[in-house]
VOTIZA-555931 format. One record per residue: x, z negated, y of N, C-alpha, C in turn. Coordinates in steps of 0.05 Angstrom, whole numbers, padded with zeros to 5 digits, always signed. Atoms other than C-alpha are relative to their C-alpha. Layout:
BEGIN
XZYXZYXZY ...
REM end
This chain:
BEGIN
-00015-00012-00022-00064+00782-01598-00010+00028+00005 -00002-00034-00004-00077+00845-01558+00020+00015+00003 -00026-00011-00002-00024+00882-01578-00010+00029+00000 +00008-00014-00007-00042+00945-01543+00017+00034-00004 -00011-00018+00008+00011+01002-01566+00019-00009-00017 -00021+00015+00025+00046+00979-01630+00012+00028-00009 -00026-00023+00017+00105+01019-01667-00005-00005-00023 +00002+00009+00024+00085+01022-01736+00033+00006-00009 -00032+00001+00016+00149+01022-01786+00002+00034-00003 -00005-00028+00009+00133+01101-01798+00006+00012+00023 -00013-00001-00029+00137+01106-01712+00022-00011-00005 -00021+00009-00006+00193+01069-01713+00029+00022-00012 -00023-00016+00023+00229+01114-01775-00005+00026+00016 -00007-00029-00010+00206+01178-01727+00012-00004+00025 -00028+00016-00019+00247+01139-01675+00021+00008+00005 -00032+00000-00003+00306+01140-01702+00005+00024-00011 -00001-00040+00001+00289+01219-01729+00009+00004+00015 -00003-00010-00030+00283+01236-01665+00037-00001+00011 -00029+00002-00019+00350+01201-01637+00017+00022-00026 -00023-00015+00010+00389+01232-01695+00002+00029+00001 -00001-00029-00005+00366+01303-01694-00015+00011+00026 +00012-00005-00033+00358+01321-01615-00014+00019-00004 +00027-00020-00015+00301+01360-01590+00015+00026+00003 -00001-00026-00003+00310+01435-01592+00014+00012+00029 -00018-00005-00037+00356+01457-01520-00023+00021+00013 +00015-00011-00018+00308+01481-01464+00015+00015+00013 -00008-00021-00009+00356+01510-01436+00029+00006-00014 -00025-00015+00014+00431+01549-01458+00018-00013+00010 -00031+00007-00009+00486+01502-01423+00012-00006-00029 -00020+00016+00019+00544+01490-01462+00021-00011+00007 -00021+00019-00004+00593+01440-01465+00016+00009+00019 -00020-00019-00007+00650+01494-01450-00010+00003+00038 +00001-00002-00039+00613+01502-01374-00008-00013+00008 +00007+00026-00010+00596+01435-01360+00023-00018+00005 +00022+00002-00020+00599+01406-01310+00005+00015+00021 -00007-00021-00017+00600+01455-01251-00014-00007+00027 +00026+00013-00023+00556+01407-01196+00015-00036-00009 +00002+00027+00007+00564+01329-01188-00029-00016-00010 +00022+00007+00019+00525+01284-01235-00012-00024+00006 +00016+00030-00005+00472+01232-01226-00006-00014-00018 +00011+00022+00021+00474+01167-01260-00018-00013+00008 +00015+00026-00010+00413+01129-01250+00002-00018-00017 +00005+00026+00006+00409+01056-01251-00022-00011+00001 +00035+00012+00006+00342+01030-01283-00009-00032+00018 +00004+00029-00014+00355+00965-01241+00011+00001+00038 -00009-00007-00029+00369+00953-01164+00030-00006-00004 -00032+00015-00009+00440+00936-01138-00001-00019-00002 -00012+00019-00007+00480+00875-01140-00002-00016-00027 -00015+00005+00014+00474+00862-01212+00009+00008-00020 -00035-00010+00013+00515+00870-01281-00011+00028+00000 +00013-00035+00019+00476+00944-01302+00010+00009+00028 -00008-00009-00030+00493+00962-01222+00037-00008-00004 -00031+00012-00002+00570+00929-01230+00012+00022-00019 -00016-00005+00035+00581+00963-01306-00006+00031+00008 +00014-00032-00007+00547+01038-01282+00020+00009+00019 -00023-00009-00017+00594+01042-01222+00032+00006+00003 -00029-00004+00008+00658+01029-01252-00010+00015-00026 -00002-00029+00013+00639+01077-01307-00012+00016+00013 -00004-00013-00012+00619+01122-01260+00024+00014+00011 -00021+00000-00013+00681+01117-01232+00021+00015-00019 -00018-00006+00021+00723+01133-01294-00011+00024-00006 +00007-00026+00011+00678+01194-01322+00008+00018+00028 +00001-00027-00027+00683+01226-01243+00031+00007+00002 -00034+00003-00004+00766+01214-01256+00004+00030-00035 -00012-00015+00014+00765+01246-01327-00021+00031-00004 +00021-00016-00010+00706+01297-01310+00013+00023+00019 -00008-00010-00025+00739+01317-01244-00028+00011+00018 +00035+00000-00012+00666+01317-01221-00007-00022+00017 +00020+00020-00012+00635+01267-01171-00027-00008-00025 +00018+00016+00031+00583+01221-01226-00009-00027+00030 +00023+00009-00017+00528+01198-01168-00007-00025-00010 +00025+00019+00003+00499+01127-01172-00023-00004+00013 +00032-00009-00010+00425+01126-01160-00012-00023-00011 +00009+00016+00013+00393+01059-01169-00029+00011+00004 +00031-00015-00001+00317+01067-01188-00011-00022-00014 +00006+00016+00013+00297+00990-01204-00032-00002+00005 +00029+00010-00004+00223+00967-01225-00006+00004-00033 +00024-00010+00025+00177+00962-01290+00025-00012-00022 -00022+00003+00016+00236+00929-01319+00010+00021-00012 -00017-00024+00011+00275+00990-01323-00011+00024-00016 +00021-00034+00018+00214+01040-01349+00008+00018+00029 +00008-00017-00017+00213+01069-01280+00029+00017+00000 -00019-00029+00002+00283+01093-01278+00014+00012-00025 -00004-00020+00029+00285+01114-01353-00024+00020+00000 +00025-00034-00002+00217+01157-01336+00013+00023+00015 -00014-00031-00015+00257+01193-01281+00023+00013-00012 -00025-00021+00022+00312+01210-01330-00020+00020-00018 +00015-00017+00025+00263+01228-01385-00015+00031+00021 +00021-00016-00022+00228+01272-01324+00021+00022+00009 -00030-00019-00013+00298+01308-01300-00002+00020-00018 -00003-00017+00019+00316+01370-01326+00022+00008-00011 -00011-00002+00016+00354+01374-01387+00027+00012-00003 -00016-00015-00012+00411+01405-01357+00027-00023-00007 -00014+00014+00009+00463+01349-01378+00006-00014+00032 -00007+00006-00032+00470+01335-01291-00022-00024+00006 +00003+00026+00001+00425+01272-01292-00006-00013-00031 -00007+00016+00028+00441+01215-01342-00024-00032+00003 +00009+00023-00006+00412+01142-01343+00019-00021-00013 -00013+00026+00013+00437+01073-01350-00014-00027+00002 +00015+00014+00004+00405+01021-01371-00009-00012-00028 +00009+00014+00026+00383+00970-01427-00013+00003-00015 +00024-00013+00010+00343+00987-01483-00022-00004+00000 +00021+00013+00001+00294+00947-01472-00025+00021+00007 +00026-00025+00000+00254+01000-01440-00009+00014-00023 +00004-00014+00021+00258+01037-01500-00010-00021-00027 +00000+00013+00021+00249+00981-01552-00026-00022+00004 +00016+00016+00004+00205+00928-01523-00028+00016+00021 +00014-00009-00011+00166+00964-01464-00028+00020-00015 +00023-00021+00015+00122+01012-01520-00015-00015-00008 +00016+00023+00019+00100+00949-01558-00020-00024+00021 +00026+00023-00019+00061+00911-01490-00014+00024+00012 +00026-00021-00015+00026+00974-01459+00012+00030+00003 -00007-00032+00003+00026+01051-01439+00023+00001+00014 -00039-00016-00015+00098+01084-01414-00013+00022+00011 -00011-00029-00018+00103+01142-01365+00010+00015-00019 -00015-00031+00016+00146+01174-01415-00005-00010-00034 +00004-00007+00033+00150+01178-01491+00036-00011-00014 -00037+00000+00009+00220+01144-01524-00001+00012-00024 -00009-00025+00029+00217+01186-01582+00000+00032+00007 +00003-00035-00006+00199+01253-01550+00023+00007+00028 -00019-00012-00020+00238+01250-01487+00020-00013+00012 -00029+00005-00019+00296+01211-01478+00019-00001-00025 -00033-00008+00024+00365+01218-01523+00015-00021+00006 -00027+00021-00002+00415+01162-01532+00024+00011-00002 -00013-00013-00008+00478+01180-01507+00021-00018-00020 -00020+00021+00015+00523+01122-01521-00003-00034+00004 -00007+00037-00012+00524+01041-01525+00018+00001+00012 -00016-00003-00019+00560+01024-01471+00011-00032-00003 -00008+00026-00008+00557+00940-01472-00029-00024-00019 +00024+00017+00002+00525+00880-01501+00010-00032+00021 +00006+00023-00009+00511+00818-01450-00020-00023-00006 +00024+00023+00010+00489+00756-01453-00011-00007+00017 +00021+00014-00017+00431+00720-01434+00012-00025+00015 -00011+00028-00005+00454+00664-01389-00029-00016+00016 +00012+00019-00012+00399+00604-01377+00007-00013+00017 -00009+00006-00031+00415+00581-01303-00019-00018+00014 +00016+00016-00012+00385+00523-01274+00012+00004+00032 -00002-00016-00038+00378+00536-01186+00005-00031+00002 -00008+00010-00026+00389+00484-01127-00032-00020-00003 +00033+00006-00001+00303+00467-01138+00005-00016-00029 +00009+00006+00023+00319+00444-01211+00030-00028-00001 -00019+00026-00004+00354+00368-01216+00009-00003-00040 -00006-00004+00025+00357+00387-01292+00032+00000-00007 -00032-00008+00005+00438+00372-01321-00010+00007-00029 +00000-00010+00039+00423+00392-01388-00028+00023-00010 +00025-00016+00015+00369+00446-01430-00015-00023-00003 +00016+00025+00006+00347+00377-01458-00028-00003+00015 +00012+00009-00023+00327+00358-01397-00022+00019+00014 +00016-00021-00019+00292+00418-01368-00028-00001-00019 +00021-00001+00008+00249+00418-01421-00016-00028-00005 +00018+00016-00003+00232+00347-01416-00018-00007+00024 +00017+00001-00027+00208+00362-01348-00027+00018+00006 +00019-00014+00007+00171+00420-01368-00032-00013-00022 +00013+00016+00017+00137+00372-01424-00020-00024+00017 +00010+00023-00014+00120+00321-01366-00023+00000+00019 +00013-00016-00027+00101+00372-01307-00012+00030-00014 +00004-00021+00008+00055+00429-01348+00003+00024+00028 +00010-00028-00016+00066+00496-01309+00025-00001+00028 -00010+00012-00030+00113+00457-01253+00020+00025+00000 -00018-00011-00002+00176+00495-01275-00008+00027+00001 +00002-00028+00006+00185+00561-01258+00021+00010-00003 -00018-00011+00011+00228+00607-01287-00004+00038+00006 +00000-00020-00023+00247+00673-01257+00017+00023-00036 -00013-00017+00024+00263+00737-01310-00001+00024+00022 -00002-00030-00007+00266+00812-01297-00023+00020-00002 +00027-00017-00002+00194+00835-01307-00011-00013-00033 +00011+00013+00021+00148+00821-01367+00012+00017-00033 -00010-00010+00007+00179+00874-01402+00031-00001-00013 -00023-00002+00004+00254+00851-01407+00005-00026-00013 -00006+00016+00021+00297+00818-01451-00007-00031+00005 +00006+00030-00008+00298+00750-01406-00034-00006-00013 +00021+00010+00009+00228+00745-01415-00019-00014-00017 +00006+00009+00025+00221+00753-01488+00020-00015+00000 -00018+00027+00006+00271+00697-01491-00019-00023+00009 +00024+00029-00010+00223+00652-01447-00024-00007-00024 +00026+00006+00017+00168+00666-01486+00006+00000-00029 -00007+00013+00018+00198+00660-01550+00008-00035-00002 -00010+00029-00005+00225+00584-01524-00029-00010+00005 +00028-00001-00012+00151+00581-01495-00015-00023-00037 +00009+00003+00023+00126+00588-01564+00014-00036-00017 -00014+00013+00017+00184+00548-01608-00005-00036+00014 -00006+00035-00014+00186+00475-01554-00032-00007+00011 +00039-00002-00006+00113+00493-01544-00009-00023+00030 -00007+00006-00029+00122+00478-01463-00016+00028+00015 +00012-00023-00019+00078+00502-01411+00021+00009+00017 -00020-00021-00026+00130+00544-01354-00011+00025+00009 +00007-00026-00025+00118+00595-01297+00015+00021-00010 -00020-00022+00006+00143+00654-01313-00002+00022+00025 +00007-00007-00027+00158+00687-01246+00025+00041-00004 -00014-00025+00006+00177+00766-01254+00019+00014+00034 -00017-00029-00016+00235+00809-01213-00001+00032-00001 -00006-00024+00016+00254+00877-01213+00021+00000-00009 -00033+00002+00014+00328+00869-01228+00010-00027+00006 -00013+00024-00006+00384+00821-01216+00004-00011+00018 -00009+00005-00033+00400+00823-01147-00023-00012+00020 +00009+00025-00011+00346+00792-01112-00016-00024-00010 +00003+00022+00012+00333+00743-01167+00021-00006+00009 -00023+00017-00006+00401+00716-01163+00000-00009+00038 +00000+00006-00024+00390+00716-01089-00016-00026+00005 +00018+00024+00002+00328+00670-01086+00008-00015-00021 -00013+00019+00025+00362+00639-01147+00015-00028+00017 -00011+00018-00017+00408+00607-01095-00011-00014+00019 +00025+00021-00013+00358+00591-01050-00008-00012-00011 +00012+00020+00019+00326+00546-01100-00031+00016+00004 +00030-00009+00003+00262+00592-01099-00018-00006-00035 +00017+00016+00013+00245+00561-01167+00030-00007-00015 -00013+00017+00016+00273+00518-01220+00023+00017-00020 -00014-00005+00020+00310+00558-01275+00000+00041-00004 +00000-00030+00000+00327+00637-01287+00016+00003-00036 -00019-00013+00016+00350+00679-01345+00008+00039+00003 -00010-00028-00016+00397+00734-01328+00025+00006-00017 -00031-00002+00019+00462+00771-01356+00017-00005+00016 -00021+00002-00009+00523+00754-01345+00017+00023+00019 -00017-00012-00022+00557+00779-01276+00019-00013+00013 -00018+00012-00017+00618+00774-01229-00012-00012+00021 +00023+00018-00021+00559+00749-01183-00004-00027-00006 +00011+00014+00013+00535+00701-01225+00021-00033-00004 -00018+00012+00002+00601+00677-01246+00012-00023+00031 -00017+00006-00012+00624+00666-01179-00024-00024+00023 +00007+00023-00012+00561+00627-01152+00000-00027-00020 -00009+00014+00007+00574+00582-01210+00018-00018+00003 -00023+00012-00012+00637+00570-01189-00007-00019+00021 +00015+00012-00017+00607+00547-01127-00019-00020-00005 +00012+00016+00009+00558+00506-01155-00029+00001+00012 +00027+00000-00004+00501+00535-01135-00020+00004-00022 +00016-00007+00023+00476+00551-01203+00018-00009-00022 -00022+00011+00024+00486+00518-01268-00003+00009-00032 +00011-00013+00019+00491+00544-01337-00013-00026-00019 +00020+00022+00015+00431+00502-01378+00017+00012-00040 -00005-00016+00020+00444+00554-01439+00007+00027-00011 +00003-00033-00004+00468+00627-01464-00009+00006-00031 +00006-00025+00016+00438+00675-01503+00023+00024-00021 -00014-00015+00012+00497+00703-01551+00005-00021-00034 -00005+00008+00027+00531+00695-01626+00016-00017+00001 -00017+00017-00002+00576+00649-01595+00009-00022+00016 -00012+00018-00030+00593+00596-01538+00022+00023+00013 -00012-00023-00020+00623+00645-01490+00025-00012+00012 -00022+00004-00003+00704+00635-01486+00002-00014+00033 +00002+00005-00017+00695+00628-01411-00022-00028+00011 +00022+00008-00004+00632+00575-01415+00004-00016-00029 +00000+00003+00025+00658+00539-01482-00011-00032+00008 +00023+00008-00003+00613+00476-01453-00029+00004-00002 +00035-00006-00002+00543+00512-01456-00007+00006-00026 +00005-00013+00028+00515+00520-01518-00024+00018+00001 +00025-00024-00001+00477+00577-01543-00029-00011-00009 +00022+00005+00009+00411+00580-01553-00018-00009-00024 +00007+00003+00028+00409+00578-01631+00020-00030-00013 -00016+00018+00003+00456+00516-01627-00017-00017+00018 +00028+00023-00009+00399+00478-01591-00022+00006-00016 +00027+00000+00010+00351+00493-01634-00019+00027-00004 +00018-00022-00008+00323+00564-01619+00010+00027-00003 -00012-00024+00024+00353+00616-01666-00018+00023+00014 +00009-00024+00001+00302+00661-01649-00003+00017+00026 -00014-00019-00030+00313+00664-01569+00021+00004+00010 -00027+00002-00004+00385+00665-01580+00002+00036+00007 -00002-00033-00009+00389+00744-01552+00015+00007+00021 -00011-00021-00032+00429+00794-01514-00005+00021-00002 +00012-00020-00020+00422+00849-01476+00019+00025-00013 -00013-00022+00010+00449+00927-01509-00009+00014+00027 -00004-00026-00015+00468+00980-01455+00001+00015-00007 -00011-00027+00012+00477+01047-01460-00003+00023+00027 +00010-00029-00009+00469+01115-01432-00008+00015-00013 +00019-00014+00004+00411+01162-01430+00007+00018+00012 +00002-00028-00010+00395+01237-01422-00024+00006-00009 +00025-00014+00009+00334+01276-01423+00005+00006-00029 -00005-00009+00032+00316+01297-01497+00010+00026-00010 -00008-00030+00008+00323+01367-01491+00027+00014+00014 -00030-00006+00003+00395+01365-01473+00010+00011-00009 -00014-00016+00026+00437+01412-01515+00017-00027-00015 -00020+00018+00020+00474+01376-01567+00029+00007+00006 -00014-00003-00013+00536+01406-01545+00011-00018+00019 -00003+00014-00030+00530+01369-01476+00001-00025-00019 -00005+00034+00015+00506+01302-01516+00021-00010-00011 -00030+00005+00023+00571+01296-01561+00009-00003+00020 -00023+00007-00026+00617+01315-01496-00010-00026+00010 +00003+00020-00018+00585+01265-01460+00006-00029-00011 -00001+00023+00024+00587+01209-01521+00030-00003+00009 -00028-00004+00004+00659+01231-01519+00006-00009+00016 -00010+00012-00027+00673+01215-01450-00004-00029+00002 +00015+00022+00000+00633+01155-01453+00020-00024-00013 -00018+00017+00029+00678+01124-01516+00029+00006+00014 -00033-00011-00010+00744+01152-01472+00008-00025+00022 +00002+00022-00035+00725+01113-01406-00005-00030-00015 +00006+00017-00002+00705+01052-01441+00034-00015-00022 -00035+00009+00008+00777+01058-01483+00021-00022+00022 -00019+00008-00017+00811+01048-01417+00002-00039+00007 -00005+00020-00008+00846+00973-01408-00014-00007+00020 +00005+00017-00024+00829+00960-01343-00041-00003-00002 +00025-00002-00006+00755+00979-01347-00013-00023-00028 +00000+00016+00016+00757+00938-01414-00010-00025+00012 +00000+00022-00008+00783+00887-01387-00024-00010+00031 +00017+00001-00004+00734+00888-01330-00026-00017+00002 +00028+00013+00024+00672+00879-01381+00014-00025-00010 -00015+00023+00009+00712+00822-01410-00001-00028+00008 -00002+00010-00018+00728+00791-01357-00035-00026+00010 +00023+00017-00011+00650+00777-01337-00019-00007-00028 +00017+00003+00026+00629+00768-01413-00011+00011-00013 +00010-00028+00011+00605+00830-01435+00014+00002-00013 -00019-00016+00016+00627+00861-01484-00002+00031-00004 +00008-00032+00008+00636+00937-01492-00004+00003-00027 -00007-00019+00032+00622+00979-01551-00002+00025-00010 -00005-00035+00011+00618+01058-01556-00013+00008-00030 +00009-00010+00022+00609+01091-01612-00013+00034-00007 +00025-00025+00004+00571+01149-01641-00028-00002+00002 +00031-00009-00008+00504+01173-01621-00019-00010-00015 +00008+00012+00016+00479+01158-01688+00002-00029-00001 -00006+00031+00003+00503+01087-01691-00015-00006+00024 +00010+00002-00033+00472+01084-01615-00036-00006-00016 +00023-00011+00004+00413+01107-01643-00016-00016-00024 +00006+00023+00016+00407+01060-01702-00010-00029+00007 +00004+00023-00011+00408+01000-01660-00022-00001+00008 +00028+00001-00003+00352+01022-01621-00023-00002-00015 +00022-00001+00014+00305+01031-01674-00008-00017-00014 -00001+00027+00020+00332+00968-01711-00009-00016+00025 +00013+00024-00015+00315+00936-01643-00030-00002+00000 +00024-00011-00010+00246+00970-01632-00017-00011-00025 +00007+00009+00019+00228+00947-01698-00003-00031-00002 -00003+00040-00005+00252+00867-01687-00018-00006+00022 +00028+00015-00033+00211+00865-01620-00023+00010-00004 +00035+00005+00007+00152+00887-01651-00009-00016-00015 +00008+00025+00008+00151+00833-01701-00003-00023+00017 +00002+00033-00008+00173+00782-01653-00021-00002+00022 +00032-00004-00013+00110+00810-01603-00020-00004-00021 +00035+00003+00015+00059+00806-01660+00004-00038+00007 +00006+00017+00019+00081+00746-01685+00004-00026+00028 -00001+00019-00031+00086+00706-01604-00017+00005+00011 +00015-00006-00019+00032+00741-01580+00002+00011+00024 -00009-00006-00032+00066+00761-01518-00014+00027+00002 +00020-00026-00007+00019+00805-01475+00028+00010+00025 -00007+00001-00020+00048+00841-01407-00005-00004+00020 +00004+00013-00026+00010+00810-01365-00006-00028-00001 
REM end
């Protein structure tokens, strides 16, 4: 394999240095006079789906207990490097944030070069959500079962195509982990976000997608324009207790979901970082916004910075094994 920027284990342990003891403050805000301007959250993906759905209603809640306007700013492409570079690129001022999956940070270092640096310049703020992967057969795919899809893939090398979020994102390494494990040729056809996959999804622009769970998603289901083949979580999904997961067909190792959070430049003050953690774990308290995430299968989860910050590194670490050991290039 050309595995062209690897994380050794001693990168990985200055990783999660890094997240725990923030970068030195470039500049003097403190908590106490923050915020004094409205704040920009960018969204690493376009509009219309869940990271665009989940960003706006917490937007909505920090601009309520803030008393600040909290900007959404989508900035999709590169599976979500491009709008975690323009965070990492903002200045440190605690007034632009990011939102978005870690993937940028965890799998994007381990297939090629980054714009920015996730150990030097971006800060984990707070986990915000974990979603699942949902396997979605389109309108183009006569497949009723996983079974089935992959006996078509087995029949027709290359026929099926399958639609992710860039080569970079979680869907992907799920394909190509399944790729590997049923050892099936499939198209692997890249987006930048959710929203105009799920669009051509309905059109039947190819056979099968993997995407997270949205009130979009949900509701062309309903409709029956899209069907769930399989999901990606630790459990058959209360809502979906027909579909089985991924590791309940067979495929333990592309059974995966998707960790949110929020980002800040690195040289944030610590001060600001905590407040903001704080807020973060306040707004995601609230019932309704709960319920919400719930609602479309997500799950929230908050926390401390540290614990935030653990995950990543324990992710960044798992997706470089499971890149050596699949080969997966990014192109």
């Amino acid at each position: 394999m050309n595995q062209r920027n690897p994380l050794s284990r001693r990168a990985g342990l200055a990783l999660l240095a890094s997240f725990l003891l923030a970068a030195v403050p470039a500049v003097h805000a403190q908590a106490g006079h923050w915020p004094a301007r409205p704040i920009r959250l960018i969204v690493a993906y376009p509009s219309g789906g869940v990271s665009d759905m989940v960003a706006r209603l917490l937007a909505d809640k920090l601009s309520a207990q803030l008393d600040t306007p909290v900007l959404v700013e989508n900035k999709g492409g590169a599976s979500g490097s491009i709008g975690v570079d323009a965070v990492a690129k903002a200045a440190p001022d605690g007034y632009t944030l990011g939102f978005a999956a870690v993937s940028p940070l965890t799998l994007s270092p381990h297939l090629g070069k980054l714009p920015f640096d996730p150990v030097r310049d971006i800060a984990p703020v707070a986990s915000v959500m974990y979603s699942p992967v949902l396997v979605l057969a389109t309108p183009a795919s006569d497949s009723k079962d996983f079974g089935a899809l992959l006996a078509t893939a087995r029949a027709r090398p290359g026929a099926v195509r399958w639609a992710t979020s860039g080569p970079a994102s979680l869907g992907n390494i799920l394909l190509e982990q399944l790729k590997a494990a049923a050892k099936v040729d499939i198209t692997a056809i890249p987006y930048k976000g959710g929203g105009q996959q799920i669009t051509d999804a309905v059109g039947g622009q190819f056979e099968v997608l993997s995407v997270n769970t949205s009130p979009t998603i949900v509701q062309q289901m309903k409709a029956g324009k899209l069907r769930a083949l399989a999901v990606g979580a630790p459990a058959r999904l209360e809502a979906m207790p027909a579909v089985p997961t991924l590791a309940e067909l067979g495929y333990p190792a592309a059974n995966m979901t998707s960790l949110f959070g929020v980002f800040a430049p690195a040289a944030v003050p610590q001060p600001l970082l905590e407040r903001l953690n704080a807020e973060i774990n306040k707004a995601l308290a609230q019932p309704d916004l709960r319920a919400r995430l719930l609602g479309s299968d997500n799950v929230p989860t908050g926390g401390t910075r540290a614990e935030f910050a653990r995950q990543i590194a324990g992710e960044s670490q798992n997706n470089a094994r499971i890149i050596r050991a699949a080969g997966i290039k990014a192109d």
